[in-house]
mmCIF file as gemmi writes it, N, C-alpha and C atoms, coordinates in Angstrom:
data_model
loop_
_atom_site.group_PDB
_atom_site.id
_atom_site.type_symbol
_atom_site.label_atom_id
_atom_site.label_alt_id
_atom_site.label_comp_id
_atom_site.label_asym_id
_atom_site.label_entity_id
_atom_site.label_seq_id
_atom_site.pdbx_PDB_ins_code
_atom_site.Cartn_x
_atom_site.Cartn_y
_atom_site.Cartn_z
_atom_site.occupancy
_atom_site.B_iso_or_equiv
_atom_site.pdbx_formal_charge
_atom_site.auth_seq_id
_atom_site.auth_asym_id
_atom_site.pdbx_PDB_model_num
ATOM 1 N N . UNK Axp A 1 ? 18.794 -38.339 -10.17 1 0 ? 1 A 1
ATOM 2 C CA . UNK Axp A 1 ? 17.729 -37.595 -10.817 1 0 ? 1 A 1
ATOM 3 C C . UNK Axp A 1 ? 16.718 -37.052 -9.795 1 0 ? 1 A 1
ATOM 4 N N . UNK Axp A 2 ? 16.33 -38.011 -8.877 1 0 ? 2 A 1
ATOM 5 C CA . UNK Axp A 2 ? 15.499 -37.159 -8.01 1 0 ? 2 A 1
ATOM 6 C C . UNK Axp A 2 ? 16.059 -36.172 -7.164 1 0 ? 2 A 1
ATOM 7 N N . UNK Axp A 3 ? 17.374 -35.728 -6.729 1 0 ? 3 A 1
ATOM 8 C CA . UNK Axp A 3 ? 18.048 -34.915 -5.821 1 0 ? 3 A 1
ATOM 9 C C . UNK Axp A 3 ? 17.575 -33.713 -6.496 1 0 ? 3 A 1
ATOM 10 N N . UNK Axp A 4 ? 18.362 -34 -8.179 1 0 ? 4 A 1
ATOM 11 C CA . UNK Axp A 4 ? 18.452 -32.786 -9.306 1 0 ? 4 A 1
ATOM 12 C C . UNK Axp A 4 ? 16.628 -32.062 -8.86 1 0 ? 4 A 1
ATOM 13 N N . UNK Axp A 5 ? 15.722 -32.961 -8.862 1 0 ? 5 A 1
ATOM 14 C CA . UNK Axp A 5 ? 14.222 -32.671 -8.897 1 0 ? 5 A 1
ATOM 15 C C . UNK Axp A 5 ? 13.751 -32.125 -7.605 1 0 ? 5 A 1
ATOM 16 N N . UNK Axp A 6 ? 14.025 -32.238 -6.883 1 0 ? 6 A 1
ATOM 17 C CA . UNK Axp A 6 ? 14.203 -31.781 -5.436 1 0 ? 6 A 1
ATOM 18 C C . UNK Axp A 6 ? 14.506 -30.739 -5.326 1 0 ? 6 A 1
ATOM 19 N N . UNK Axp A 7 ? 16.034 -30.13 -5.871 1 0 ? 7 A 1
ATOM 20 C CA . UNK Axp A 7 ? 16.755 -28.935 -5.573 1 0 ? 7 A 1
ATOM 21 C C . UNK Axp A 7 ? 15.81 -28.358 -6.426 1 0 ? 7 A 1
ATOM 22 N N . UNK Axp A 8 ? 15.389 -28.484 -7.776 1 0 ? 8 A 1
ATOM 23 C CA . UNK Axp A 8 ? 14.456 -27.5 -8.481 1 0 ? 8 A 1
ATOM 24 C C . UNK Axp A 8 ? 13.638 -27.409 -7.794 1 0 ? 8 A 1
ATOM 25 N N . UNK Axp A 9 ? 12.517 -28.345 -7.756 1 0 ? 9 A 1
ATOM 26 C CA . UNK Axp A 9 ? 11.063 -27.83 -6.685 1 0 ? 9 A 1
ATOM 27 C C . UNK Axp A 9 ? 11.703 -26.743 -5.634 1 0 ? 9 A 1
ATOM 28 N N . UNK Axp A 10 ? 12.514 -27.042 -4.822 1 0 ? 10 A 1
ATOM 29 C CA . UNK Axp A 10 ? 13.166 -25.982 -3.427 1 0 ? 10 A 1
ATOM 30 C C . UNK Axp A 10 ? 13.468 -25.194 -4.229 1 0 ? 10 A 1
ATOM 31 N N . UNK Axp A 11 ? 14.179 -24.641 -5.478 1 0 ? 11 A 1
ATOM 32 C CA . UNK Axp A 11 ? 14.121 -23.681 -5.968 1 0 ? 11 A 1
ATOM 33 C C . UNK Axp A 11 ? 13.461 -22.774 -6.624 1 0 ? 11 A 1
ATOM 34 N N . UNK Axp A 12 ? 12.463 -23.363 -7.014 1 0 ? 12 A 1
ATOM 35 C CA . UNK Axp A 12 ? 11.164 -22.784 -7.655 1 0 ? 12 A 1
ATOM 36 C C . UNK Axp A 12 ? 10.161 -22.524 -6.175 1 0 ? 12 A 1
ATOM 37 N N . UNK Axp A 13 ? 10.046 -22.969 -5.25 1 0 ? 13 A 1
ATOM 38 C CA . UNK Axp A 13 ? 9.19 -22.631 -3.421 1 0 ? 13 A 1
ATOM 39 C C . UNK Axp A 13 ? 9.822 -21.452 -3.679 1 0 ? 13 A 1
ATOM 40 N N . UNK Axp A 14 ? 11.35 -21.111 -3.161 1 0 ? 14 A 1
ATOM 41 C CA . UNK Axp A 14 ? 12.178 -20.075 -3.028 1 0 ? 14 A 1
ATOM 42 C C . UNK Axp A 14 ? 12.02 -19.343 -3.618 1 0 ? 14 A 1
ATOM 43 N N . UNK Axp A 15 ? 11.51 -18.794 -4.841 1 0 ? 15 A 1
ATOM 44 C CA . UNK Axp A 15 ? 11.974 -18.317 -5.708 1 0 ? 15 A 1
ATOM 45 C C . UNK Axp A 15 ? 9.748 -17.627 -5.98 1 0 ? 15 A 1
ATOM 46 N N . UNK Axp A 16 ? 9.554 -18.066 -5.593 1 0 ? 16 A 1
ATOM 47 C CA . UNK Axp A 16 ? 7.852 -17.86 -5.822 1 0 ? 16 A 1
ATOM 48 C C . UNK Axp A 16 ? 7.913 -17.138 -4.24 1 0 ? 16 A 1
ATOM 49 N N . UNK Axp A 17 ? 8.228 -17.772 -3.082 1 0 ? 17 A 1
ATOM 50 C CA . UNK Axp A 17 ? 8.364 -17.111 -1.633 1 0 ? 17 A 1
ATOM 51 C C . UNK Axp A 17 ? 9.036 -15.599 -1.595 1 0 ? 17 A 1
ATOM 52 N N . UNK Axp A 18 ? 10.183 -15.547 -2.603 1 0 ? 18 A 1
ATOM 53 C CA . UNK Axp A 18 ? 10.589 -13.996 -2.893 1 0 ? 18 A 1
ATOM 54 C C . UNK Axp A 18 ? 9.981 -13.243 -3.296 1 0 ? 18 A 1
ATOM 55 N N . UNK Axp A 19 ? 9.09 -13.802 -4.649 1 0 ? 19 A 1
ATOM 56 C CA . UNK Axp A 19 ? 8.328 -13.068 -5.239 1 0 ? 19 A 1
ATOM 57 C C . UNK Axp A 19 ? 7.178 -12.614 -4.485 1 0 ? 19 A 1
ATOM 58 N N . UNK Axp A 20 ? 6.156 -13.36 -3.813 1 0 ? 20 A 1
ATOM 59 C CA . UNK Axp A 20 ? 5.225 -12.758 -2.836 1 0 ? 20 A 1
ATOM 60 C C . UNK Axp A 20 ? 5.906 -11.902 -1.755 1 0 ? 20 A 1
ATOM 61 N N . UNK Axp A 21 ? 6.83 -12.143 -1.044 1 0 ? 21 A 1
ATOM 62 C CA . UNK Axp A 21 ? 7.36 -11.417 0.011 1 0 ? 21 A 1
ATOM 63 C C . UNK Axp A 21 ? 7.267 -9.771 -0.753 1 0 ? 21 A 1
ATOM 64 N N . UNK Axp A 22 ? 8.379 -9.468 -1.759 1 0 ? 22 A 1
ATOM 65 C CA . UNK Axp A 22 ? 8.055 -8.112 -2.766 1 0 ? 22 A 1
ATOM 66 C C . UNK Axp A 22 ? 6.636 -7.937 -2.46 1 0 ? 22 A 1
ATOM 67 N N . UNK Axp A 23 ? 5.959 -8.741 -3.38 1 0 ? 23 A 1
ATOM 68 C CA . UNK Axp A 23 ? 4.513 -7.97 -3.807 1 0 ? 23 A 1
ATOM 69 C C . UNK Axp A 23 ? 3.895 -7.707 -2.5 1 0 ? 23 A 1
ATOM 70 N N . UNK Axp A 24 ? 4.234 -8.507 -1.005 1 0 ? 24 A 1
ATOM 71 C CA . UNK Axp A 24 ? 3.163 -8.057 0.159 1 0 ? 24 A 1
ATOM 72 C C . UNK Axp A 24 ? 4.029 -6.427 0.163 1 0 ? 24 A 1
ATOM 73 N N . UNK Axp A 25 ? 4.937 -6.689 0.759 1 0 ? 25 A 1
ATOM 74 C CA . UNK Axp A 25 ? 5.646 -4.759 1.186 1 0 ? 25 A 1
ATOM 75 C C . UNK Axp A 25 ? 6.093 -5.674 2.306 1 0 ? 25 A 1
ATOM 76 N N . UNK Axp A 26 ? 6.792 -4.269 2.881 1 0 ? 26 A 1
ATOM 77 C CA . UNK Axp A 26 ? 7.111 -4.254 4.478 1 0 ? 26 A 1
ATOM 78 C C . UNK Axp A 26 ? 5.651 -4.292 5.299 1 0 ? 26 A 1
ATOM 79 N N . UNK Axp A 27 ? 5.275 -5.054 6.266 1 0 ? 27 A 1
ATOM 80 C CA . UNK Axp A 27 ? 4.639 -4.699 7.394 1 0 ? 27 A 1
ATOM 81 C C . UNK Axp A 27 ? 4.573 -3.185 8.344 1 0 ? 27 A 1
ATOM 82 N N . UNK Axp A 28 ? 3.345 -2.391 7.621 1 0 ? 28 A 1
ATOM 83 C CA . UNK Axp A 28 ? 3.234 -1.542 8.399 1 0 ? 28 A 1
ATOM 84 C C . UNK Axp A 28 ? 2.887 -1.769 9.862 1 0 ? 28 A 1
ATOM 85 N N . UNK Axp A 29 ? 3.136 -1 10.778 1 0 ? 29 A 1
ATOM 86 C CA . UNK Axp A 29 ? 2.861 -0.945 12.245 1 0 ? 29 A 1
ATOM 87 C C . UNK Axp A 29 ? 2.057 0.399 12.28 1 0 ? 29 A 1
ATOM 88 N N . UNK Axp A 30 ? 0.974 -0.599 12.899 1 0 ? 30 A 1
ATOM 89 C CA . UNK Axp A 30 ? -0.146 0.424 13.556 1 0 ? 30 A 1
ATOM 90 C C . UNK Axp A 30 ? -0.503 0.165 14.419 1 0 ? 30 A 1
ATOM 91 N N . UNK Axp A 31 ? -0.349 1.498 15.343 1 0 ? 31 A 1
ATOM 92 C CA . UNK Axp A 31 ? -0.608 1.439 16.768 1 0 ? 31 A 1
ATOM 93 C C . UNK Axp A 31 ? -1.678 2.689 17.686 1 0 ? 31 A 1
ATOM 94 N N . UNK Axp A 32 ? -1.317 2.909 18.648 1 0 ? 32 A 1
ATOM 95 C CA . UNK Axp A 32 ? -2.844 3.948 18.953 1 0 ? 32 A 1
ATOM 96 C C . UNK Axp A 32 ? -1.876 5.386 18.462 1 0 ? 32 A 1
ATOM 97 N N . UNK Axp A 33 ? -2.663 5.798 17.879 1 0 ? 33 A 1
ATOM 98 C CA . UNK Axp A 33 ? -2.279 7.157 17.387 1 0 ? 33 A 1
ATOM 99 C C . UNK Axp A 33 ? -2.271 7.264 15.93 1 0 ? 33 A 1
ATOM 100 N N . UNK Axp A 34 ? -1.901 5.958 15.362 1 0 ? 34 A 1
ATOM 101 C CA . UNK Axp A 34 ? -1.769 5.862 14.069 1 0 ? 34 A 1
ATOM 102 C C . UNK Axp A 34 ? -2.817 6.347 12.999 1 0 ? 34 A 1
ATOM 103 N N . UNK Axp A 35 ? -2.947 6.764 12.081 1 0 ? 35 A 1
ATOM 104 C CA . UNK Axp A 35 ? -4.355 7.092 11.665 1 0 ? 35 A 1
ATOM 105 C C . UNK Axp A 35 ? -3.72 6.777 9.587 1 0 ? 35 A 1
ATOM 106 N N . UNK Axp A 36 ? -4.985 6.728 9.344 1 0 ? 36 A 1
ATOM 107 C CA . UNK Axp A 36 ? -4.346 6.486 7.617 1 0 ? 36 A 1
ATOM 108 C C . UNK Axp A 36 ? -5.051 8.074 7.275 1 0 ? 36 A 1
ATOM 109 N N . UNK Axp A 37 ? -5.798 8.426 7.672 1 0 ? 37 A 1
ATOM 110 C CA . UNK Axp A 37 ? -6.597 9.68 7.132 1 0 ? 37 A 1
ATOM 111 C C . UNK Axp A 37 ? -7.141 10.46 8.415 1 0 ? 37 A 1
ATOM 112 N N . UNK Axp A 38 ? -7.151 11.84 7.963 1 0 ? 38 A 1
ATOM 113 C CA . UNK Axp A 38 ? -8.019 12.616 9.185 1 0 ? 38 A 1
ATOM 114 C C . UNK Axp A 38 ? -8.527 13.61 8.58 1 0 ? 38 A 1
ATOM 115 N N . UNK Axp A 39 ? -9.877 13.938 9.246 1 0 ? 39 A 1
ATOM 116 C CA . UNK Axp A 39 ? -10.99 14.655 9.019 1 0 ? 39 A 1
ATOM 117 C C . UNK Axp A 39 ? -11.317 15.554 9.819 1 0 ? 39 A 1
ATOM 118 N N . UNK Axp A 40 ? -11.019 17.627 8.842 1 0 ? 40 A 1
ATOM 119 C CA . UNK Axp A 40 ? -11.721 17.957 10.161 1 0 ? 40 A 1
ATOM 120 C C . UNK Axp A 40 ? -12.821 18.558 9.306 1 0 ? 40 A 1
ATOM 121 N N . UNK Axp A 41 ? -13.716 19.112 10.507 1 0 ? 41 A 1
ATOM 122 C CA . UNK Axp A 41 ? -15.126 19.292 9.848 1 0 ? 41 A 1
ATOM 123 C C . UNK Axp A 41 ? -15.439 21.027 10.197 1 0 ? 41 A 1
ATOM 124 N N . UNK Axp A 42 ? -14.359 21.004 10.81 1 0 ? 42 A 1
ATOM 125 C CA . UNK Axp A 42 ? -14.597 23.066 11.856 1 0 ? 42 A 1
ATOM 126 C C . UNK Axp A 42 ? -13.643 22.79 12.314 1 0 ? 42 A 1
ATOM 127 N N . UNK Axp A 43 ? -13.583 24.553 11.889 1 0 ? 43 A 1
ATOM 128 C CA . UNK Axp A 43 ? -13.973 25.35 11.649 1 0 ? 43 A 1
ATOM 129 C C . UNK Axp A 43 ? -13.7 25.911 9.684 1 0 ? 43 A 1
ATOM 130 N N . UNK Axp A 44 ? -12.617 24.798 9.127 1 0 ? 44 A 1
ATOM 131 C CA . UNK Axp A 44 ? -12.475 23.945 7.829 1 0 ? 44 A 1
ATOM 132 C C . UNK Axp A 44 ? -12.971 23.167 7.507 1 0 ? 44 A 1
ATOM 133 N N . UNK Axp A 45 ? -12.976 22.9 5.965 1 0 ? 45 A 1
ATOM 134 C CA . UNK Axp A 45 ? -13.054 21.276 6.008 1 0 ? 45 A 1
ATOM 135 C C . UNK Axp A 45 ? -12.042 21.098 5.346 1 0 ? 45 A 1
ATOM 136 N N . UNK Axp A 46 ? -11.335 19.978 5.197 1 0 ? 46 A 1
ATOM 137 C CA . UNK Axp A 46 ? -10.321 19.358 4.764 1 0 ? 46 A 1
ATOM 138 C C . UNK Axp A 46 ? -10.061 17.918 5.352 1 0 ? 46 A 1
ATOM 139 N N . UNK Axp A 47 ? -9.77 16.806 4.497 1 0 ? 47 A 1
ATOM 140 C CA . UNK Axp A 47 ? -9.593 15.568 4.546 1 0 ? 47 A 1
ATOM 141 C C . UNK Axp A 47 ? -8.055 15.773 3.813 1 0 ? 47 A 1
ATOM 142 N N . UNK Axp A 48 ? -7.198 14.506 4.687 1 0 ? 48 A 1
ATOM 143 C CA . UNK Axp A 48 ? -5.974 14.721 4.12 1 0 ? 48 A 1
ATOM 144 C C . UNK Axp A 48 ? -5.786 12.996 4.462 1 0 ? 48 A 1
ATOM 145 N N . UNK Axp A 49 ? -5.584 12.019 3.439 1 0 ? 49 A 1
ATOM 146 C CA . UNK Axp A 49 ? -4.845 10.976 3.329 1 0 ? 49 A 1
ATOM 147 C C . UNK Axp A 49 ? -2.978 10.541 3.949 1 0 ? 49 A 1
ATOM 148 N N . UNK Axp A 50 ? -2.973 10.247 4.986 1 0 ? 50 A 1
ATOM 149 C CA . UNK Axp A 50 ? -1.626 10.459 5.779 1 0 ? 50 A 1
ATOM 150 C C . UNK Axp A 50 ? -0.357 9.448 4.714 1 0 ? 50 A 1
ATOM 151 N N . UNK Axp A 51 ? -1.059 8.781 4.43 1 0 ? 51 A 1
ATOM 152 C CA . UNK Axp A 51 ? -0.377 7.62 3.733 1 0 ? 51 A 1
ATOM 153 C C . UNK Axp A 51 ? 0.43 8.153 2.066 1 0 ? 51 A 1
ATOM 154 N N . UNK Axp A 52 ? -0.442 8.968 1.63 1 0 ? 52 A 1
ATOM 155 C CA . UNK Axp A 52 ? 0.1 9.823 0.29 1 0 ? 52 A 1
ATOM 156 C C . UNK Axp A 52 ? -0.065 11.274 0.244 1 0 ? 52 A 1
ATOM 157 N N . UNK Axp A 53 ? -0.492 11.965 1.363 1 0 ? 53 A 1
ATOM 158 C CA . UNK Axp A 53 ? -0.457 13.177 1.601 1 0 ? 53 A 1
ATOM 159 C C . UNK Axp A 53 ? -1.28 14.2 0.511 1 0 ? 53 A 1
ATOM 160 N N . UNK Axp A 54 ? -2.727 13.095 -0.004 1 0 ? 54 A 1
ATOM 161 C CA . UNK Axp A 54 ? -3.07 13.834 -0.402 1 0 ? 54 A 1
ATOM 162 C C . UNK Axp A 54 ? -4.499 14.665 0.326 1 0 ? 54 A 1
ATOM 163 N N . UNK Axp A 55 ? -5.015 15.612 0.194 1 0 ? 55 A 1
ATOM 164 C CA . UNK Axp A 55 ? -5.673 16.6 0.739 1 0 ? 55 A 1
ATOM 165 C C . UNK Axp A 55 ? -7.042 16.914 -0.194 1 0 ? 55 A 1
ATOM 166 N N . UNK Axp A 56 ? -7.751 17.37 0.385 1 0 ? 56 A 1
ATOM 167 C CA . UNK Axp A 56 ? -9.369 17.494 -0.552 1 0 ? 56 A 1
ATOM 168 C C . UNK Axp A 56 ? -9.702 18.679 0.673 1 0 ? 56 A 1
ATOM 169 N N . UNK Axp A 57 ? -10.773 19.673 -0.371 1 0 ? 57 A 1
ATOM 170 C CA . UNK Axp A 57 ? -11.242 20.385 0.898 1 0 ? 57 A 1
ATOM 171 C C . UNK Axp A 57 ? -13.027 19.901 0.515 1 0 ? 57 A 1
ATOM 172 N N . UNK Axp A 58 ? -12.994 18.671 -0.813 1 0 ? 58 A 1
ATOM 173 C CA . UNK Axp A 58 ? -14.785 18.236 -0.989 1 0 ? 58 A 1
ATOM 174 C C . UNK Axp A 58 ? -15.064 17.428 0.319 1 0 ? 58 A 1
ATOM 175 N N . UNK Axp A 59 ? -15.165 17.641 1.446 1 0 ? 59 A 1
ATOM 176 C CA . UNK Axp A 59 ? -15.197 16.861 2.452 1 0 ? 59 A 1
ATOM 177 C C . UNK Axp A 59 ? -16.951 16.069 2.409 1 0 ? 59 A 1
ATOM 178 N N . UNK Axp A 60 ? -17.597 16.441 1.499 1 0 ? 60 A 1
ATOM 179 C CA . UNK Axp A 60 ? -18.608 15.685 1.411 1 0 ? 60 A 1
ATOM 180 C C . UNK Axp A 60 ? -18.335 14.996 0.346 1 0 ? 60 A 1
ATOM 181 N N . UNK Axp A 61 ? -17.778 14.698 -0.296 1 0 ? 61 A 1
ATOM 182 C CA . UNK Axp A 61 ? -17.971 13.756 -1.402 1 0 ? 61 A 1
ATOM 183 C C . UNK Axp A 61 ? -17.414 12.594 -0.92 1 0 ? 61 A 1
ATOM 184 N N . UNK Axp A 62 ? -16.123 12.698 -0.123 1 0 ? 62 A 1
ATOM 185 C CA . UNK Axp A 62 ? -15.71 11.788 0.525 1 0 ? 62 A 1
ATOM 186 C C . UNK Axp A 62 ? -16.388 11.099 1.673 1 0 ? 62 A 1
ATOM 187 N N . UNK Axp A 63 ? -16.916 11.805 2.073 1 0 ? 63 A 1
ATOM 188 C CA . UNK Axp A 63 ? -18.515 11.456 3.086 1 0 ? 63 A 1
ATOM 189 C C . UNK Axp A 63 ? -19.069 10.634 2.41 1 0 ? 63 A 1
ATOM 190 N N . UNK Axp A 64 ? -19.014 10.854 0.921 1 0 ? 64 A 1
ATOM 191 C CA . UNK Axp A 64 ? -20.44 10.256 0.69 1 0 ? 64 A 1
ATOM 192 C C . UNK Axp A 64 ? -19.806 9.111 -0.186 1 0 ? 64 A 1
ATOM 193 N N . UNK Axp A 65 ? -18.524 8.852 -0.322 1 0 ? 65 A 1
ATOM 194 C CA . UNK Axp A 65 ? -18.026 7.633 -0.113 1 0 ? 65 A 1
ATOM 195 C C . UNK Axp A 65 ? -17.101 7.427 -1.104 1 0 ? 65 A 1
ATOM 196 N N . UNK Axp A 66 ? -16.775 8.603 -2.086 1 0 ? 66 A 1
ATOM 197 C CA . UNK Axp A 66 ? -16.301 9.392 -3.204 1 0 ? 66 A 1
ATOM 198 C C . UNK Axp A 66 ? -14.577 9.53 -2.403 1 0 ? 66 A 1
ATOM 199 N N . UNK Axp A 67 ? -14.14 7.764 -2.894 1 0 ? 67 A 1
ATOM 200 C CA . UNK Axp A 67 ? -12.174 7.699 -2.429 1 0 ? 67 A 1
ATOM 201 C C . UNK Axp A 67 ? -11.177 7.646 -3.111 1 0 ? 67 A 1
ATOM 202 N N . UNK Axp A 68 ? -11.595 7.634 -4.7 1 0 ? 68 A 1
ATOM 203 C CA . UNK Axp A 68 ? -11.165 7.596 -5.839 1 0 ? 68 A 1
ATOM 204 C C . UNK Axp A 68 ? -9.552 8.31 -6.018 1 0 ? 68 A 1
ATOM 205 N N . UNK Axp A 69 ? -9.756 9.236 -5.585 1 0 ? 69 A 1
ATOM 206 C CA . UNK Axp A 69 ? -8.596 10.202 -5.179 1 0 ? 69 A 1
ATOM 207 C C . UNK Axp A 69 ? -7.481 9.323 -4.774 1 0 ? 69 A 1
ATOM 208 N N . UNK Axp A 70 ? -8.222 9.207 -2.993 1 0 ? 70 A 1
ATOM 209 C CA . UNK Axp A 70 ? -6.967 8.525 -2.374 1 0 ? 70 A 1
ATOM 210 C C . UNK Axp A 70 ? -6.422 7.084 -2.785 1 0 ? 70 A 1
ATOM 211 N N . UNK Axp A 71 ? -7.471 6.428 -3.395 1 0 ? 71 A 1
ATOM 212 C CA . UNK Axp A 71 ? -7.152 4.935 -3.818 1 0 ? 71 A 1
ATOM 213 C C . UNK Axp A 71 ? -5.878 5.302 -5.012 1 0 ? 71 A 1
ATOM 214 N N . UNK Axp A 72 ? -5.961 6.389 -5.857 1 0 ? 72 A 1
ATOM 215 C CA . UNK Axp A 72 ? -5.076 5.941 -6.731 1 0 ? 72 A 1
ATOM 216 C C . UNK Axp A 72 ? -4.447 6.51 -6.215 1 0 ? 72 A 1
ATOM 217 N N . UNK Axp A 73 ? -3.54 7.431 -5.905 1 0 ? 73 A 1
ATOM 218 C CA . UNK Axp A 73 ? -2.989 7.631 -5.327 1 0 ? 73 A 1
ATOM 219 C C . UNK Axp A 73 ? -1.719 7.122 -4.543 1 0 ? 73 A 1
ATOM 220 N N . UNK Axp A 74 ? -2.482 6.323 -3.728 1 0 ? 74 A 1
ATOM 221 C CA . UNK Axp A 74 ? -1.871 4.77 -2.907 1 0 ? 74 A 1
ATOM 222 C C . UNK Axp A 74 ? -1.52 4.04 -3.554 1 0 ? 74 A 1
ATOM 223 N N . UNK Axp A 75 ? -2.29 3.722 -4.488 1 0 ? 75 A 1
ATOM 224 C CA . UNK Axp A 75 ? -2.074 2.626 -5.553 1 0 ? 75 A 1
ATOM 225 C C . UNK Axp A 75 ? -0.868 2.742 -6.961 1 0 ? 75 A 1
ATOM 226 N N . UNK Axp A 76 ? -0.423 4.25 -6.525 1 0 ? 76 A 1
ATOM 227 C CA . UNK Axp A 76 ? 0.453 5.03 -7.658 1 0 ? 76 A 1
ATOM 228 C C . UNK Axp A 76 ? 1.601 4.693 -6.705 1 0 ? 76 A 1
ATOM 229 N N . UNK Axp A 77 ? 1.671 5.467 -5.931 1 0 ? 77 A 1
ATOM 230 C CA . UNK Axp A 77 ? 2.793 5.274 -4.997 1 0 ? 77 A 1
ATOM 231 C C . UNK Axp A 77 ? 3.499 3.799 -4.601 1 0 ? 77 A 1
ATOM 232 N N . UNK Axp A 78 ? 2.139 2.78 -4.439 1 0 ? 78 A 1
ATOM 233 C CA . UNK Axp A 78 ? 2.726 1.289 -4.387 1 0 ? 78 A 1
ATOM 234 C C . UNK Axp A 78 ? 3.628 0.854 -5.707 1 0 ? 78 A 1
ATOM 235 N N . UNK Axp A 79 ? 3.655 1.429 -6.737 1 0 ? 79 A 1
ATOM 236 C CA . UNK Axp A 79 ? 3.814 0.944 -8.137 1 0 ? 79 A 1
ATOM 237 C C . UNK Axp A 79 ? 5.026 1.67 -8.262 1 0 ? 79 A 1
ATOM 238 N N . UNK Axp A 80 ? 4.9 3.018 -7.573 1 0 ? 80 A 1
ATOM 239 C CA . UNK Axp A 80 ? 6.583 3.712 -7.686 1 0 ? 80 A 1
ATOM 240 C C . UNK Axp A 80 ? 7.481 2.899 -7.023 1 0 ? 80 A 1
ATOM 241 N N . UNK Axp A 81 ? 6.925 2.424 -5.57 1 0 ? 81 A 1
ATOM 242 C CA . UNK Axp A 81 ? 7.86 1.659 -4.331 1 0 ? 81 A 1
ATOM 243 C C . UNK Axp A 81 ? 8.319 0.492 -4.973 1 0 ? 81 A 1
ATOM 244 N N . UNK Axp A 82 ? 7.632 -0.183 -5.726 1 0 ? 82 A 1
ATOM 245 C CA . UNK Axp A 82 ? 7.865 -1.737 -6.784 1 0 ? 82 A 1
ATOM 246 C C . UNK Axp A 82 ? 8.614 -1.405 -7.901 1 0 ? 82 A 1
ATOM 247 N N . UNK Axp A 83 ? 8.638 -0.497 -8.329 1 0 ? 83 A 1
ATOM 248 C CA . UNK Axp A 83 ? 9.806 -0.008 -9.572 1 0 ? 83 A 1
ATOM 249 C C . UNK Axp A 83 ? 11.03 0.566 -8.863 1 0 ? 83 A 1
ATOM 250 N N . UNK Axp A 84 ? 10.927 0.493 -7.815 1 0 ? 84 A 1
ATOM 251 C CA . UNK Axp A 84 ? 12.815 1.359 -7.4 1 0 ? 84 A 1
ATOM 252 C C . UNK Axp A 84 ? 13.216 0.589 -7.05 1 0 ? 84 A 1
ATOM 253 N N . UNK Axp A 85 ? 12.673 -0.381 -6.321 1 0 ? 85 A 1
ATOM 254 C CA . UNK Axp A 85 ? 13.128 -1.878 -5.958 1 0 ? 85 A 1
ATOM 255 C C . UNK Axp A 85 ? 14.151 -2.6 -6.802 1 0 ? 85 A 1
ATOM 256 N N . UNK Axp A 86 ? 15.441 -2.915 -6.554 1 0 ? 86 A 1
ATOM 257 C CA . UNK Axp A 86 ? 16.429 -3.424 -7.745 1 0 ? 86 A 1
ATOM 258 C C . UNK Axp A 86 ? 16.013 -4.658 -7.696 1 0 ? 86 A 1
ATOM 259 N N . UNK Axp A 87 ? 16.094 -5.166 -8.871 1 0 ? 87 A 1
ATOM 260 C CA . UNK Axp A 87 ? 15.526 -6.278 -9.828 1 0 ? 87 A 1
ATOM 261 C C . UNK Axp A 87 ? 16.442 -7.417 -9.436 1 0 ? 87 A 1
């Protein structure tokens, strides 16, 4: 009886360890050059999110701290990457 109790606990660790591994992602690598967003200010303006490719030309709103955009966005795309994932 305790082996049987054993292999469950190790199977239920395992099995919770898969499940977080999914929900973190792959480990992005960032290194010098890497950027999540870039800003130019001139002789345009335009802000463009590298990570979901999305683009704004309100370059002050985002200044002023207005990320709403890019958060969902990211946060859409994480939810697509978790649904294609086979089950």
């Amino acid at each position: 009886m305790k082996i049987l109790r054993a292999r469950l606990i190790e199977l239920k660790l395992r099995e919770r360890q898969e499940q977080q591994a999914r929900l973190k992602g792959k480990p992005s690598v960032t290194g010098w050059g890497s950027r999540i967003r870039s800003y130019v200010l001139h002789p345009y303006t335009m802000v463009t999110d590298h990570r979901t490719e999305v683009s704004t030309s309100n370059i002050q709103a985002v200044l002023d701290g207005e990320l709403e955009p890019f958060i969902e966005a990211y946060l859409e795309r994480q939810l697509s990457d978790l649904s294609l994932e086979p089950v």
